[in-house]
C-alpha positions in Angstrom: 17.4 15.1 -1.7 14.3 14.4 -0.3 11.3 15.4 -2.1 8.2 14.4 -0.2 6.5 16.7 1.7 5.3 14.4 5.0 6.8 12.6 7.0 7.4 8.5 6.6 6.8 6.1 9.4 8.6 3.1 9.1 6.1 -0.3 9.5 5.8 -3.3 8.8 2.4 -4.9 9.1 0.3 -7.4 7.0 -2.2 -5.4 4.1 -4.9 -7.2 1.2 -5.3 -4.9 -1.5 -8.2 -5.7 -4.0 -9.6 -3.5 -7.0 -12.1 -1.4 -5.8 -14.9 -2.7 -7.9 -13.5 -6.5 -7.8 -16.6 -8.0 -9.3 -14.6 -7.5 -12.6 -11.0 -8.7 -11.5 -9.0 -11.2 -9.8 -8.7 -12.1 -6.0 -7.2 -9.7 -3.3 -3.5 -9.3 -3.5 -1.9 -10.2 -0.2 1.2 -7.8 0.9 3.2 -5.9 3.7 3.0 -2.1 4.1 6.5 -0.9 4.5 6.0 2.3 5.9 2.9 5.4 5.8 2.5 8.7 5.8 -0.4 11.1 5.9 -0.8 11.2 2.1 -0.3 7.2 1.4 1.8 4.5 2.1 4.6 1.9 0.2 3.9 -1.8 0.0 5.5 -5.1 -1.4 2.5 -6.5 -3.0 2.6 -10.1 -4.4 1.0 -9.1 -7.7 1.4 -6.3 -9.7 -1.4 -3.4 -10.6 -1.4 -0.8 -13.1 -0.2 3.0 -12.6 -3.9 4.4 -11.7 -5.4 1.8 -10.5 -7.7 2.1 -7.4 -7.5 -0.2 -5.0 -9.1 -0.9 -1.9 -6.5 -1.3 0.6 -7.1 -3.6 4.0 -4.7 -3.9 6.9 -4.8 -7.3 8.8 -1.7 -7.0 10.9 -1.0 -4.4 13.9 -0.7 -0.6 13.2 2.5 -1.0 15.4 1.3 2.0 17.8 0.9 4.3 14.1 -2.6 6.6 14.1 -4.5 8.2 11.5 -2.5 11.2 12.0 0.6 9.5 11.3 -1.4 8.3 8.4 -1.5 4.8 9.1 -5.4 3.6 7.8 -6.9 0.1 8.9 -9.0 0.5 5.7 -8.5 3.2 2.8 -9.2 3.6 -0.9 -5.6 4.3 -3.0 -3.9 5.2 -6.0 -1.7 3.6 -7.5 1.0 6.1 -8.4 3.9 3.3 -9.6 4.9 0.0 -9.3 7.5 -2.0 -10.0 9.1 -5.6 -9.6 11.5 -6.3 -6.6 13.6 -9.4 -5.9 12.8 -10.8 -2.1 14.7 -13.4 -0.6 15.0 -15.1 -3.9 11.5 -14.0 -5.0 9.7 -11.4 -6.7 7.3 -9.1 -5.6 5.8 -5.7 -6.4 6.8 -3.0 -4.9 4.0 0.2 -5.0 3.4 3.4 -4.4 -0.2 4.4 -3.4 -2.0 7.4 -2.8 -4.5 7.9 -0.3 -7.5 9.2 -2.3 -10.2 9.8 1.2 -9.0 10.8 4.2 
């Protein structure tokens, strides 16, 4: 049974996710946002981050006719609430759920 309280919106657009304070870590983490929702949004990321972690998340692909209210976000700060590995046409990437934390 379904447990989420908003609605999802399938996508699938190019996002760079990158710690929010990245002077102390690694390089953005390129990705695709799989679909959104006012409260956050799943991506396959190409590197993994800790369970709350926040991220800065970036999209640089097409909000495929999505708005704010359908809770697509060009630009947003996130949560991550879990991540895991995923195999993808013979890779691996992350998959992740994040949190919006400003709306």
């Amino acid at each position: 049974m379904e447990k989420r309280a908003t609605q999802r919106h399938r996508i699938s657009t190019s996002v760079v996710c990158s710690y929010l304070n990245s002077a102390n870590f690694g390089e953005p983490v390129d990705g695709r946002m799989k679909n959104c929702c006012v409260n956050g949004l799943y991506a396959e990321l190409g590197a993994r981050f800790k369970t709350g972690t926040v991220l800065v998340v970036r999209t640089t692909g097409s909000s495929c006719g999505f708005s704010k209210d359908e809770g697509f976000r060009s630009l947003a700060v996130a949560e991550v609430k879990w991540s895991r590995p995923r195999s993808i046409e013979g890779g691996i990437c992350y998959a992740a759920g994040l949190r919006y934390l400003m709306l």
